[in-house]
Each structure stands twice: as structure tokens, then as C-alpha cells.
N, C-alpha and C positions, 0 to 999 in steps of 0.2 A: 925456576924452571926445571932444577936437576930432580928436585923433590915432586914434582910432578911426574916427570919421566917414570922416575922411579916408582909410584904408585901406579902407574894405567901400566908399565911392564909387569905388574903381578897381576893384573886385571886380563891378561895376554890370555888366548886362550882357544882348543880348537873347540866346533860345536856342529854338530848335527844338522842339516836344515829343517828337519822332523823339531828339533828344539828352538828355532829360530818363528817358528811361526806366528807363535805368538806376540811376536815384537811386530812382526807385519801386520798385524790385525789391529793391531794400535799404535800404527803410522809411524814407527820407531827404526826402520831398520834403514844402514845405510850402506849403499855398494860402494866399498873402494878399488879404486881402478890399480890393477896389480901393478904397476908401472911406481903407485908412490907407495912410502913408506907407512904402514899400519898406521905404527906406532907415533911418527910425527903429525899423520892427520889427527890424532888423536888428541894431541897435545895442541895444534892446534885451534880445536874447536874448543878444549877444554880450557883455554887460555883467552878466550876470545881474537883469536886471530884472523879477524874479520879480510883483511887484504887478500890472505891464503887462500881460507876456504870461499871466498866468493870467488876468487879467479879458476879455482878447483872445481866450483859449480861451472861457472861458465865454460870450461872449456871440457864438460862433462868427464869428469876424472872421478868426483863422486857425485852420486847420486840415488836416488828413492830406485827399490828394484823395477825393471821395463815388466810389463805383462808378460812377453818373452821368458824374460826369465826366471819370473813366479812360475810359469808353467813348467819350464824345465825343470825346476828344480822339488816342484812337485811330483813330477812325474822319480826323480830319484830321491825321497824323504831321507837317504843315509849318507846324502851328498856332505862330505864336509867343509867348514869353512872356519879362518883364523878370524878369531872376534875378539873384540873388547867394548868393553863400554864407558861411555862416556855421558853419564846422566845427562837427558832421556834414552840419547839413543844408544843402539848397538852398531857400533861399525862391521863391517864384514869386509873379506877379501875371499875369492874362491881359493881353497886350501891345495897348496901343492901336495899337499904330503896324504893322498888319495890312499886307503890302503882298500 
């Protein structure tokens, strides 16, 4: 599990929403809800931790982006966000570090 960690932490990373787009458009992207850790959702899904990330869906902690907030964030293409991936998807979290 530590050798995991240790690979999706180098996979860390911040990204553009102008550069995210493209994973939207083919169904890949995922919101995580700032409350949990990037990096553990990560690990979770990349581990199959089926328990996690279902209880994480259901109580909408992560999730596919709302229409809401496709548009907002269309509307700001330079909006940044902490990503990582986790083949297929792209996790996301809206980025503190706004500059």
C-alpha cells in the first residue's frame, strides 16, 4: 500500500480547468469533495476499495462534475484544481492555492 501511496504522490499535481476538459468529454473526471483526502481517495479507488469509495458515492463526497459546475468553471477556463490520476480517471479537488 506504501508503494502505492508513493506513486499516485508523484502523480500529485495542480491543472488548469481549460486542461481538464478533455477528461470531461470522455466521462473521466472526478470531483472530490474537499473535506477528504486527495490522495487517500486515490489510493482507494486504485486499490479497489470498494467499501470507501461506495460509501463516498453515496453520501456524495465524490462525484461526476453537476452541470453547475461544468458551467462555472467554464465560465473561469484558468480556474485551478489539485489532480491526480488514477487510470481511467482524473480525480480533482477545487485548488486552494488560487493565484
Amino acid at each position: 500500500m506504501e508503494d502505492l501511496k508513493a506513486r499516485l504522490v508523484e502523480n500529485l499535481d495542480v491543472a488548469e480547468w481549460d486542461w481538464l476538459v478533455p477528461h470531461v468529454k470522455r466521462d473521466a473526471l472526478v470531483v472530490v469533495n474537499p473535506d477528504l483526502d486527495l490522495l487517500d481517495v486515490g489510493v482507494a479507488i486504485a486499490s479497489d476499495n470498494v467499501s470507501s469509495v461506495q460509501r463516498w458515492i453515496s453520501e456524495a463526497l465524490i462525484a461526476k462534475p453537476s452541470p453547475e459546475q461544468l458551467s462555472d468553471w467554464n465560465q473561469n477556463r484558468t480556474k485551478k484544481f489539485d489532480t491526480i490520476i488514477v487510470d481511467p480517471f482524473v480525480l480533482v479537488q477545487e485548488s486552494s492555492t488560487q493565484d
